[in-house]
Structure formats: C-alpha cells, structure tokens
mmCIF file as Biopython writes it, N, C-alpha, C and O atoms, coordinates in Angstrom:
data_model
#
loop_
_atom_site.group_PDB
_atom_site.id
_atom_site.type_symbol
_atom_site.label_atom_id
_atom_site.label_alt_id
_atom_site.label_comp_id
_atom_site.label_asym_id
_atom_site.label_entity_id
_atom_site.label_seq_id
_atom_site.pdbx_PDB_ins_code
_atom_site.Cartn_x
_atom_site.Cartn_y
_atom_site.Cartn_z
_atom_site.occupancy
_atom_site.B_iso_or_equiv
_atom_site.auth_seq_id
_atom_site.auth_asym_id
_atom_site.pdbx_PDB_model_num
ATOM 1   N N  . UNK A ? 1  ? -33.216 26.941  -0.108  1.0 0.0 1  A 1 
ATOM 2   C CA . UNK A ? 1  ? -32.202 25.918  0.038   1.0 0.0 1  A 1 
ATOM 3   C C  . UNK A ? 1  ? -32.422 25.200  1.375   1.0 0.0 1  A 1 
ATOM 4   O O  . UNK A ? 1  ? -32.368 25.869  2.407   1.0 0.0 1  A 1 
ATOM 5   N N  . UNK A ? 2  ? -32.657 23.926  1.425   1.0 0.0 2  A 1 
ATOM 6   C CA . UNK A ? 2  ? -32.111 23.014  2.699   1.0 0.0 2  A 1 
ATOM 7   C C  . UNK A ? 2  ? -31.446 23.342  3.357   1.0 0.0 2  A 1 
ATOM 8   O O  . UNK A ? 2  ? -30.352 23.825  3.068   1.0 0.0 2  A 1 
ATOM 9   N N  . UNK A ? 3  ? -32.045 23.131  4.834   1.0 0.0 3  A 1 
ATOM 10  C CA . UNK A ? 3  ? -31.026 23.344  6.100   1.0 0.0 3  A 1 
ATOM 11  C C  . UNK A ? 3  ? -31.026 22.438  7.113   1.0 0.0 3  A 1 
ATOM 12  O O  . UNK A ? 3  ? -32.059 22.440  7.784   1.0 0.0 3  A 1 
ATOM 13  N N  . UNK A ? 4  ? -30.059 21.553  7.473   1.0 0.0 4  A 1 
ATOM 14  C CA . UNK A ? 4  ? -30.429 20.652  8.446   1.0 0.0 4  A 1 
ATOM 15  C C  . UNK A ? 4  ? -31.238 21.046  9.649   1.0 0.0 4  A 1 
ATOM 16  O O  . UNK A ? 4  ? -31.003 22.174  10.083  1.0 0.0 4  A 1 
ATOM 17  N N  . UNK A ? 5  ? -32.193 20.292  10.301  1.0 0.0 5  A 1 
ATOM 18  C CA . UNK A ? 5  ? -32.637 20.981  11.125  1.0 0.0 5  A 1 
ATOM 19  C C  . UNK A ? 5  ? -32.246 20.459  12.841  1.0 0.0 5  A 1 
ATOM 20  O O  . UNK A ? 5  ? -32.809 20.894  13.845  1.0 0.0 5  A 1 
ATOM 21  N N  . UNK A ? 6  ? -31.193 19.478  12.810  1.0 0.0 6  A 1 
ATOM 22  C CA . UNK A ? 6  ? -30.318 19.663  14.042  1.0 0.0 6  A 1 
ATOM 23  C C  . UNK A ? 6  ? -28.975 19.520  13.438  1.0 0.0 6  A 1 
ATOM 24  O O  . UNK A ? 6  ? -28.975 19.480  12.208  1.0 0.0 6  A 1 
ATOM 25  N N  . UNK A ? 7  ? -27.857 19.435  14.019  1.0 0.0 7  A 1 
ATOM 26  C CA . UNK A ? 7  ? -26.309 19.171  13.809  1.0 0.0 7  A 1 
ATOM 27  C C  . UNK A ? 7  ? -26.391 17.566  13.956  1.0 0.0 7  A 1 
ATOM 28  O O  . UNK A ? 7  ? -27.112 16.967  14.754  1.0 0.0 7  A 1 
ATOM 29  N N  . UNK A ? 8  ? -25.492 16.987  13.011  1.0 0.0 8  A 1 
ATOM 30  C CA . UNK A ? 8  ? -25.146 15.686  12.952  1.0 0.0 8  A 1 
ATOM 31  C C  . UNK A ? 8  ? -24.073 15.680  13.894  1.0 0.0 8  A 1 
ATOM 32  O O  . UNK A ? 8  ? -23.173 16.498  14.085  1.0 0.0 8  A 1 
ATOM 33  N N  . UNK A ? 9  ? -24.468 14.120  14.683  1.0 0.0 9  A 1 
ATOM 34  C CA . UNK A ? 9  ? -23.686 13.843  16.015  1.0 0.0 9  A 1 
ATOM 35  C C  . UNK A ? 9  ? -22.434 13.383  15.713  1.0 0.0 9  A 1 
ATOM 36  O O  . UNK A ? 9  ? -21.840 13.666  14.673  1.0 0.0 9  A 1 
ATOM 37  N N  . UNK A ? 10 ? -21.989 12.644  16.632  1.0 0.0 10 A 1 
ATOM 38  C CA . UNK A ? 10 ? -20.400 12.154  15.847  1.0 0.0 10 A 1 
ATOM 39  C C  . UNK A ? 10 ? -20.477 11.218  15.739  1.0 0.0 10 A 1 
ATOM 40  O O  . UNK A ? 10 ? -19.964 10.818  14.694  1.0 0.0 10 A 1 
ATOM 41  N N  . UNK A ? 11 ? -20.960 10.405  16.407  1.0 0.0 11 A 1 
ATOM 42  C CA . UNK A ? 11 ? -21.203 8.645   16.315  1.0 0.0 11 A 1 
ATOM 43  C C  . UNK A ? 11 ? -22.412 8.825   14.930  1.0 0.0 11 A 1 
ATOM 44  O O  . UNK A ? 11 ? -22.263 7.693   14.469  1.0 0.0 11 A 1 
ATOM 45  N N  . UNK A ? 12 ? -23.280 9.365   14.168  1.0 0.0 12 A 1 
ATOM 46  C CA . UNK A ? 12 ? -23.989 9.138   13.193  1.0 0.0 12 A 1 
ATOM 47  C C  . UNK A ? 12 ? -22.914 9.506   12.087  1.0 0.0 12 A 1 
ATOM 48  O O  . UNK A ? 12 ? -23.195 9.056   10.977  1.0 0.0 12 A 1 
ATOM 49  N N  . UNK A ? 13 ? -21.674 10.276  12.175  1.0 0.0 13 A 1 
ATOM 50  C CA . UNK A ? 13 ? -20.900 10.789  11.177  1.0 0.0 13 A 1 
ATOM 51  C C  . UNK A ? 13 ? -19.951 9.919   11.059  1.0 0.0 13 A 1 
ATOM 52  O O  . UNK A ? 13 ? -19.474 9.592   9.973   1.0 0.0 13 A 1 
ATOM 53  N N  . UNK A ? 14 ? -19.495 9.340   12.473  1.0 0.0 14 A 1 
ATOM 54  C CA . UNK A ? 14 ? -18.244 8.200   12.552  1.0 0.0 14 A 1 
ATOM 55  C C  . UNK A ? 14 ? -19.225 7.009   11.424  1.0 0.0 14 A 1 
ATOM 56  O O  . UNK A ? 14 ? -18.718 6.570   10.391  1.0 0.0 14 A 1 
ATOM 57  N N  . UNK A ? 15 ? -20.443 6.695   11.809  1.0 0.0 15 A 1 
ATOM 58  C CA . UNK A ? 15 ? -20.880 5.337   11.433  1.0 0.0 15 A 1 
ATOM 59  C C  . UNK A ? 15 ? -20.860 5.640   9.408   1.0 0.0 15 A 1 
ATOM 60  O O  . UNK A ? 15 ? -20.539 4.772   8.596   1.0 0.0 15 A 1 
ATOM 61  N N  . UNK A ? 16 ? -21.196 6.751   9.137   1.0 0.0 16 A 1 
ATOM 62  C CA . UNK A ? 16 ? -21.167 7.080   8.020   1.0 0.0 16 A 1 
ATOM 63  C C  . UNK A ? 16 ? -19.980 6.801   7.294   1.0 0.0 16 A 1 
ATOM 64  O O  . UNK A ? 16 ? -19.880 6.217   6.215   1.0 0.0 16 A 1 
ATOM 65  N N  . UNK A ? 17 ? -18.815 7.438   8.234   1.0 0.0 17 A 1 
ATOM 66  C CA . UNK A ? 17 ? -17.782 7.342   7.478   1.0 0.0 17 A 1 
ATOM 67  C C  . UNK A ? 17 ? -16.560 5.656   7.732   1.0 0.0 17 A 1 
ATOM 68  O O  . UNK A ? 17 ? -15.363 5.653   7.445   1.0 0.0 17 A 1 
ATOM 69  N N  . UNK A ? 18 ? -17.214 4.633   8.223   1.0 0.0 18 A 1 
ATOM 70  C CA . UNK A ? 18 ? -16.390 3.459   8.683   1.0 0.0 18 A 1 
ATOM 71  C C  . UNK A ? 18 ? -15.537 2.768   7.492   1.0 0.0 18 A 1 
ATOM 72  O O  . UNK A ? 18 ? -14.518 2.081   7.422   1.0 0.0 18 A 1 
ATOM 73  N N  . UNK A ? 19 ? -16.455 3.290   6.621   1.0 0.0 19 A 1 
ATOM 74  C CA . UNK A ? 19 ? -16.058 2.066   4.802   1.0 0.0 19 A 1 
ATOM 75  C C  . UNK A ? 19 ? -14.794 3.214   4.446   1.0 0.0 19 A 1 
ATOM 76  O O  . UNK A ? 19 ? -14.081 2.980   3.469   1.0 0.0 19 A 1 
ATOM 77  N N  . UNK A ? 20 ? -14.529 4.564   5.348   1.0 0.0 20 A 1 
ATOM 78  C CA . UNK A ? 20 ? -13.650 5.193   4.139   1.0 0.0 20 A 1 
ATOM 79  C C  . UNK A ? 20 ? -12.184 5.165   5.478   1.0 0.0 20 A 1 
ATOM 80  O O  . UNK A ? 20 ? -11.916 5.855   6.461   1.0 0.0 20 A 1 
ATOM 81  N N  . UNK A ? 21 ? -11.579 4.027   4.831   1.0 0.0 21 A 1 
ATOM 82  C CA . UNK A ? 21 ? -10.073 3.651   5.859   1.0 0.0 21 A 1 
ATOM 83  C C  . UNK A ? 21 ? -9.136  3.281   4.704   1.0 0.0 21 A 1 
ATOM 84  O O  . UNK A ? 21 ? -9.522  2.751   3.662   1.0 0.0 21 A 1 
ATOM 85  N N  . UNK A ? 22 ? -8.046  3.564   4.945   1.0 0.0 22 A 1 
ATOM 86  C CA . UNK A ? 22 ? -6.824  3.010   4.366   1.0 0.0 22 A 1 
ATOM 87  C C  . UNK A ? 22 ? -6.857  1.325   4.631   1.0 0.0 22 A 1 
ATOM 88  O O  . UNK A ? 22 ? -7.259  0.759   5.647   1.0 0.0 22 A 1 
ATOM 89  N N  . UNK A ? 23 ? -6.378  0.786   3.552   1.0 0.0 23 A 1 
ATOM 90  C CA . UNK A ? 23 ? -6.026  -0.502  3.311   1.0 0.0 23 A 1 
ATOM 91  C C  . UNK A ? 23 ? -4.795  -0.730  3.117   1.0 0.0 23 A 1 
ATOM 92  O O  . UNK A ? 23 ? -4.033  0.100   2.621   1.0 0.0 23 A 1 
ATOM 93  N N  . UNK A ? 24 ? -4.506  -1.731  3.437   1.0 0.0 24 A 1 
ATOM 94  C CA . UNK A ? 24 ? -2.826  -2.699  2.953   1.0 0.0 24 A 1 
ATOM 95  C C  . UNK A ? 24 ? -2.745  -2.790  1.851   1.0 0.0 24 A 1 
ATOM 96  O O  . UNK A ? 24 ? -3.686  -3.328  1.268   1.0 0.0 24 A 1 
ATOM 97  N N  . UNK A ? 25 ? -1.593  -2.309  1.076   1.0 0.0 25 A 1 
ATOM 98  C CA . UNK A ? 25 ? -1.574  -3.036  -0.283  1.0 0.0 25 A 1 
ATOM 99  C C  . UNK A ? 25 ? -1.083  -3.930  -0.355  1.0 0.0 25 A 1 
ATOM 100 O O  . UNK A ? 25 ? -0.380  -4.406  0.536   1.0 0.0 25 A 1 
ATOM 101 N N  . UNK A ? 26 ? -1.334  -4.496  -1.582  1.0 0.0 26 A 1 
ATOM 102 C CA . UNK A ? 26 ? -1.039  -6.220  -1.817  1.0 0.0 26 A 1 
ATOM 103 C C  . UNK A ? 26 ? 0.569   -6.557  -1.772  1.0 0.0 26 A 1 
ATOM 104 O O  . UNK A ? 26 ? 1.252   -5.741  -2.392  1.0 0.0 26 A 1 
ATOM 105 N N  . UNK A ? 27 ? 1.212   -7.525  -1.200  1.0 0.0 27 A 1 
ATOM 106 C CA . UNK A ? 27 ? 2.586   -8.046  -1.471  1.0 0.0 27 A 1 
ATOM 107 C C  . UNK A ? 27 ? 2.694   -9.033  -1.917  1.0 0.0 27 A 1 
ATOM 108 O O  . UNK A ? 27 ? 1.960   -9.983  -1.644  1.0 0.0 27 A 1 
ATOM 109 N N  . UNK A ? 28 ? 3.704   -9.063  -2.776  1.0 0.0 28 A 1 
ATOM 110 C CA . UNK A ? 28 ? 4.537   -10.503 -3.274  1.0 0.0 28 A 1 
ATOM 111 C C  . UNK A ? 28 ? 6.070   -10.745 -2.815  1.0 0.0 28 A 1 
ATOM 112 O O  . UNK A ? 28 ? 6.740   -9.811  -2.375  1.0 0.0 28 A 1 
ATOM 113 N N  . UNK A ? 29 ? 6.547   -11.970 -2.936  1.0 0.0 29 A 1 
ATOM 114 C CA . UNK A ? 29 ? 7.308   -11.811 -2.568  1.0 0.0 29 A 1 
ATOM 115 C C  . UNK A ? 29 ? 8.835   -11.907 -4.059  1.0 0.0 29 A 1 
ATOM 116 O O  . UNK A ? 29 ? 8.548   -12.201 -5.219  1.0 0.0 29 A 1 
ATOM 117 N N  . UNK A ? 30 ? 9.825   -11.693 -3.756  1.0 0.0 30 A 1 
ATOM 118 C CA . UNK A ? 30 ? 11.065  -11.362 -4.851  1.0 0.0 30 A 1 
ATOM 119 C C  . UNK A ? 30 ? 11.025  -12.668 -5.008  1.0 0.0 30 A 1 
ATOM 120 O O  . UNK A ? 30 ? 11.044  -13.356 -3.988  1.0 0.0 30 A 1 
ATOM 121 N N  . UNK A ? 31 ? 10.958  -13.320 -6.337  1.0 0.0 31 A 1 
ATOM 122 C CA . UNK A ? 31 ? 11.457  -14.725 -6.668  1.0 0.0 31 A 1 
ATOM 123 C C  . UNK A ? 31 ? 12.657  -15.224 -7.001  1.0 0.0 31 A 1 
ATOM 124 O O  . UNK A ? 31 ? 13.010  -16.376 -7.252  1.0 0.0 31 A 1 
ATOM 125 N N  . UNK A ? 32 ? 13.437  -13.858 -6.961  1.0 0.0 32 A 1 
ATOM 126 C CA . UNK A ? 32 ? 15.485  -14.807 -6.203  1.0 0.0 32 A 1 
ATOM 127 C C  . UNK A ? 32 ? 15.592  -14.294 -5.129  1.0 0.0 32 A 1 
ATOM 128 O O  . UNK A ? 32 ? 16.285  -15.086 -4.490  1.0 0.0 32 A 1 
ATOM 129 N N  . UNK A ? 33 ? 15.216  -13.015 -4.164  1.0 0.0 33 A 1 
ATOM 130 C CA . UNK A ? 33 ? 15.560  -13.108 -2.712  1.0 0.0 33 A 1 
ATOM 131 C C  . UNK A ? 33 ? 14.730  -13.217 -1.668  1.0 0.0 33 A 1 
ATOM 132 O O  . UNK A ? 33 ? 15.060  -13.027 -0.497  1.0 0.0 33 A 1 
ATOM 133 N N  . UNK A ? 34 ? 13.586  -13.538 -2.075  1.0 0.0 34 A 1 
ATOM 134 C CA . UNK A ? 34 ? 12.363  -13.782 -0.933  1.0 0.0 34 A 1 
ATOM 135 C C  . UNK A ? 34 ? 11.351  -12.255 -0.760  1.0 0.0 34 A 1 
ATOM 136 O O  . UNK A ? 34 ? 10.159  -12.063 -1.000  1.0 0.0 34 A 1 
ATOM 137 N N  . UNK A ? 35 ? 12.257  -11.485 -0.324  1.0 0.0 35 A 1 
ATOM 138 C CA . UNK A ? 35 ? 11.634  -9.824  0.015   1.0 0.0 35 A 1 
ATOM 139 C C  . UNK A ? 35 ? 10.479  -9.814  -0.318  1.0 0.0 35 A 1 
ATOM 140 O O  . UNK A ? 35 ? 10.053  -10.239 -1.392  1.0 0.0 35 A 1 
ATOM 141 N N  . UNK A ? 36 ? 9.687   -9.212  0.772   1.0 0.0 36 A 1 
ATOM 142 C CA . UNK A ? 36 ? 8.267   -8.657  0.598   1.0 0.0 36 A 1 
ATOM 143 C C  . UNK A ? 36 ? 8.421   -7.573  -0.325  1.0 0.0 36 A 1 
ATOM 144 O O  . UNK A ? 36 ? 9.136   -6.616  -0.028  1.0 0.0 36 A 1 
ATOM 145 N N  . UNK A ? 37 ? 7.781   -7.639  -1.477  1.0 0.0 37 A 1 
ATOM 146 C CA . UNK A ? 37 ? 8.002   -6.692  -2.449  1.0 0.0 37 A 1 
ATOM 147 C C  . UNK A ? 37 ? 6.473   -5.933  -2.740  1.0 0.0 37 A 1 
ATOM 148 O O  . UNK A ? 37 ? 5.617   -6.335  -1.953  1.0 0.0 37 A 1 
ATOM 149 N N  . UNK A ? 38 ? 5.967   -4.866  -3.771  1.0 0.0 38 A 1 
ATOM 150 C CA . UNK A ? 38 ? 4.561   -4.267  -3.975  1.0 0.0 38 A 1 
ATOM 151 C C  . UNK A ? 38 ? 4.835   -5.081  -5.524  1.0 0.0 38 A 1 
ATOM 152 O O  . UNK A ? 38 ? 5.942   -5.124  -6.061  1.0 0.0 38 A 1 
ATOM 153 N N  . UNK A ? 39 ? 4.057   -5.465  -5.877  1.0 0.0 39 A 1 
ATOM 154 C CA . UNK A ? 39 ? 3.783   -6.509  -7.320  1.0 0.0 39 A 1 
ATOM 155 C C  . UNK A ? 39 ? 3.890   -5.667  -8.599  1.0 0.0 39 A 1 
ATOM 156 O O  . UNK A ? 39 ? 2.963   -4.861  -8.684  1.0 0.0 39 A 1 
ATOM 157 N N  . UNK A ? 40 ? 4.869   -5.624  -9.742  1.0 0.0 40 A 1 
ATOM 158 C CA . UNK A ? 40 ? 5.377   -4.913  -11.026 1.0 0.0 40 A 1 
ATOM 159 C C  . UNK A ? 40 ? 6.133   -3.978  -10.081 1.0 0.0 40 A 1 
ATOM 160 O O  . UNK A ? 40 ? 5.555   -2.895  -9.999  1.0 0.0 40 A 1 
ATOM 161 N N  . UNK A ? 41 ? 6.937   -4.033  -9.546  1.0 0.0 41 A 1 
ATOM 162 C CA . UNK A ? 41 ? 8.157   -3.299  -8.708  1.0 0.0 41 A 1 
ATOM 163 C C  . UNK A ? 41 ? 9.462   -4.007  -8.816  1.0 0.0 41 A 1 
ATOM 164 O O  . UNK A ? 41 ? 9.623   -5.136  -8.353  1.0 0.0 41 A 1 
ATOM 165 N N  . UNK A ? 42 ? 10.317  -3.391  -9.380  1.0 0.0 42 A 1 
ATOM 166 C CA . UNK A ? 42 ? 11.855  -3.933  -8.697  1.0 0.0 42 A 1 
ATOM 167 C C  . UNK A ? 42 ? 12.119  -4.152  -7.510  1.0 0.0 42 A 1 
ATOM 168 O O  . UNK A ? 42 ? 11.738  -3.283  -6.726  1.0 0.0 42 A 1 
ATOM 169 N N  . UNK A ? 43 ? 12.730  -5.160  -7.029  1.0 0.0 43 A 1 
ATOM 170 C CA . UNK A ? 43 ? 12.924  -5.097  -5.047  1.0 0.0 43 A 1 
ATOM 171 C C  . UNK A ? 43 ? 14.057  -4.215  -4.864  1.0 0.0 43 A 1 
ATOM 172 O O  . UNK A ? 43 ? 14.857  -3.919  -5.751  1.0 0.0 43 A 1 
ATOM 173 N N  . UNK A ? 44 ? 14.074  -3.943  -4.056  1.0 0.0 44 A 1 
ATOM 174 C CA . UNK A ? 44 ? 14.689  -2.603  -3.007  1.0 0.0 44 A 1 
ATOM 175 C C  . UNK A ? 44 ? 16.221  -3.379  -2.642  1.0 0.0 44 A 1 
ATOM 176 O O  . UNK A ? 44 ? 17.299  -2.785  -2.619  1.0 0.0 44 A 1 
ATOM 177 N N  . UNK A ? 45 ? 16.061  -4.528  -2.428  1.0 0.0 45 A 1 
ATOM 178 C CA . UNK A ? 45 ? 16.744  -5.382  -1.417  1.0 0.0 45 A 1 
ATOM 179 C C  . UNK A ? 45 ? 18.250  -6.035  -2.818  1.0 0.0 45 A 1 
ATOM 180 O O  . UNK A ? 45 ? 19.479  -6.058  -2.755  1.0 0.0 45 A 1 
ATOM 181 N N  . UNK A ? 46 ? 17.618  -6.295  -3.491  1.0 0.0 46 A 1 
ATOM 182 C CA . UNK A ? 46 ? 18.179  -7.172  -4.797  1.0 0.0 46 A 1 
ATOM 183 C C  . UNK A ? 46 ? 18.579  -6.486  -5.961  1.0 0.0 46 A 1 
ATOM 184 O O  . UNK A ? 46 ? 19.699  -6.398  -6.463  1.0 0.0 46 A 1 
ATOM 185 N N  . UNK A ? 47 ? 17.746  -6.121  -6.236  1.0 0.0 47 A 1 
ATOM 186 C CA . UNK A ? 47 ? 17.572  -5.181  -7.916  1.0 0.0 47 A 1 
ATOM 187 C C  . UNK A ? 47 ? 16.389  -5.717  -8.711  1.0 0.0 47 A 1 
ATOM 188 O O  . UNK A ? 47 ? 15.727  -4.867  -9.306  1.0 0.0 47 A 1 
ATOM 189 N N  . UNK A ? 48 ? 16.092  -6.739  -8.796  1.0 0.0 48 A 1 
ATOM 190 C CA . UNK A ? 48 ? 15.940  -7.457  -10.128 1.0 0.0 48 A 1 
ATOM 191 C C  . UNK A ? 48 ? 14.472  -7.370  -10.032 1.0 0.0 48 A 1 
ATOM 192 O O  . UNK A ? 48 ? 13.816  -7.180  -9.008  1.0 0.0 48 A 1 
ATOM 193 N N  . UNK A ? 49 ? 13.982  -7.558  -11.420 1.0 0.0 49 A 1 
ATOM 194 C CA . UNK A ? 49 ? 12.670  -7.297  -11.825 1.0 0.0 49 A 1 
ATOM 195 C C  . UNK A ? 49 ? 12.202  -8.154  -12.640 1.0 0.0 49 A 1 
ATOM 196 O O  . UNK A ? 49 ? 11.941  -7.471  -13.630 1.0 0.0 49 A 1 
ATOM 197 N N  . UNK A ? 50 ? 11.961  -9.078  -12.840 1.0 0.0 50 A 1 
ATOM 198 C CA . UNK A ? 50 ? 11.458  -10.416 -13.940 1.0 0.0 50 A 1 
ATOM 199 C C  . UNK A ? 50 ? 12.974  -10.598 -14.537 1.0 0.0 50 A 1 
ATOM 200 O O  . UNK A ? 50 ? 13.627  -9.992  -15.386 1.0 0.0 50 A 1 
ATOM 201 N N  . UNK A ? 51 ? 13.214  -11.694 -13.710 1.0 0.0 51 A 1 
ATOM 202 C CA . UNK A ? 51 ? 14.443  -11.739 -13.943 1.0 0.0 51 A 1 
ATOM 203 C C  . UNK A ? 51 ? 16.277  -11.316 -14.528 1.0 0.0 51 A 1 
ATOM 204 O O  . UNK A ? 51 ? 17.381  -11.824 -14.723 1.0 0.0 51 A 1 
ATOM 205 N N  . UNK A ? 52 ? 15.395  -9.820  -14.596 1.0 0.0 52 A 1 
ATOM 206 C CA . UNK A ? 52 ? 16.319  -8.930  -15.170 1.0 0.0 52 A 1 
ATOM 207 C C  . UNK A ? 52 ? 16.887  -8.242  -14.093 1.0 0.0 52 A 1 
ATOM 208 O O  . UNK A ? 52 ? 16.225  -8.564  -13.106 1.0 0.0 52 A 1 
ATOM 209 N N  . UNK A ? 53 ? 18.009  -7.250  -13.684 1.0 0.0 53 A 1 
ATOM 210 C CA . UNK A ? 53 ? 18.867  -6.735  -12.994 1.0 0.0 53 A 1 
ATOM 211 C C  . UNK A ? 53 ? 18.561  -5.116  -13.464 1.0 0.0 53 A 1 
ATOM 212 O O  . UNK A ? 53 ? 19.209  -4.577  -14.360 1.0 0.0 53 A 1 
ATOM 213 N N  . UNK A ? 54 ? 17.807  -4.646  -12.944 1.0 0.0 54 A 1 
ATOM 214 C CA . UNK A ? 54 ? 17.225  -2.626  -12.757 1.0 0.0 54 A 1 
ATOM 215 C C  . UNK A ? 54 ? 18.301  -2.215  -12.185 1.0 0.0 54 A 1 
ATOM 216 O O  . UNK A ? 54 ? 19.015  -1.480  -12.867 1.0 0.0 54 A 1 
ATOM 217 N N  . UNK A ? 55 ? 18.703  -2.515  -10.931 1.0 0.0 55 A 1 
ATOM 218 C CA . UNK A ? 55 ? 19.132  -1.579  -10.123 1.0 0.0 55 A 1 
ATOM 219 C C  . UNK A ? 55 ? 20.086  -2.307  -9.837  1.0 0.0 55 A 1 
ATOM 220 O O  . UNK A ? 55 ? 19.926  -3.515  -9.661  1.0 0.0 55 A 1 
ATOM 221 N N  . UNK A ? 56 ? 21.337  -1.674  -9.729  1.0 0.0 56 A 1 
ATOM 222 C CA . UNK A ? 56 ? 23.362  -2.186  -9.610  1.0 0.0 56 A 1 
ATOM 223 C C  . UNK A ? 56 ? 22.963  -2.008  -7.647  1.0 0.0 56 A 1 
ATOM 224 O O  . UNK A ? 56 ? 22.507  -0.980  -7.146  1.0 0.0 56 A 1 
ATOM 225 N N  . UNK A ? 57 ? 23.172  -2.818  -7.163  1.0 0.0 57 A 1 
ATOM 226 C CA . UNK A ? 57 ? 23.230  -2.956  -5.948  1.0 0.0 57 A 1 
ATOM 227 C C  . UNK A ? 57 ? 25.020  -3.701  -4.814  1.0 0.0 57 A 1 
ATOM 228 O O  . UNK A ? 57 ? 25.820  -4.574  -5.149  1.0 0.0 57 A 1 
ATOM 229 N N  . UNK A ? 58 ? 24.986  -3.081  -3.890  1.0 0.0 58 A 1 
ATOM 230 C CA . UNK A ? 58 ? 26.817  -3.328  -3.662  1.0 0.0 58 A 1 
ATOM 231 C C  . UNK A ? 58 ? 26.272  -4.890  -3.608  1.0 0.0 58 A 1 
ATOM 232 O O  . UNK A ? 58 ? 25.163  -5.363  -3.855  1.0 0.0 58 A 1 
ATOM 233 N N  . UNK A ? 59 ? 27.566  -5.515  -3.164  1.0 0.0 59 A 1 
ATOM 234 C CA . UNK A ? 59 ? 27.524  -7.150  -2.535  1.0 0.0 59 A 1 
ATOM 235 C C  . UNK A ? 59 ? 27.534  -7.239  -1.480  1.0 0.0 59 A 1 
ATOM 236 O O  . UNK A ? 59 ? 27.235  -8.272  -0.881  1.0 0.0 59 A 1 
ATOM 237 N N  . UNK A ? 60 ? 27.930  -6.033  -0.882  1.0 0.0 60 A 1 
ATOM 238 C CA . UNK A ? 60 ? 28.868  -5.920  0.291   1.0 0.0 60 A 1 
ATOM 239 C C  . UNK A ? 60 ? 27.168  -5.880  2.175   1.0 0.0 60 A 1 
ATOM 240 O O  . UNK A ? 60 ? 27.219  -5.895  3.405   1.0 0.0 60 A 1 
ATOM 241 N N  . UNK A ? 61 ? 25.846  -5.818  0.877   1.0 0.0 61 A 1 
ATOM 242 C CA . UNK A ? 61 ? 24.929  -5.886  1.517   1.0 0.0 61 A 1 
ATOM 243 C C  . UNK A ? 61 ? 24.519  -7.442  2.073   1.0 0.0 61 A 1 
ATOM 244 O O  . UNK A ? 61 ? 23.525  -7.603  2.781   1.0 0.0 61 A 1 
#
C-alpha cells in the first residue's frame, strides 16, 4: 500500500481545499411585503405564499 513520503503542508492542503466554502443562498424578495425571502418559501414577516395566506400572522406587527 502507498505511503506518502513527506506530510502535506498546510498552505498545499489550504490551496486544495479553497473551492470547498459555504455560499449565500439565493433571495427573493415577498411580492406584497418586500422581505428578503429564500425562493418557494412562505415569508416569515407576512404569511403569504403565491398569493395565498400559510401562516395567520397578528396585525399588531
């Protein structure tokens, strides 16, 4: 079996690993209250989901 024949440094392991980072996911925004929303989501802020009402939210917000 293979054996490396020195230890990999950290800067050759960092450079290896640069492509594997967390990304932003995509936003849209609510088309009756604006809110940055995640896209096929009900907003948090409102309720509503393609123009329908998911979630009973107070007024009093």
């Amino acid at each position: 079996m293979a054996v490396p024949f020195r230890r990999t440094s950290k800067t050759k392991k960092r450079m290896r690993r640069t492509h594997l980072k967390k990304e932003v996911g995509a936003l849209t925004s609510c088309p009756k209250c604006g809110e940055k929303i995640r896209p096929h989501r009900a907003c948090t802020k409102c309720g509503y989901y393609k123009d329908t009402q998911v979630i009973k939210k107070n007024e009093e917000e």
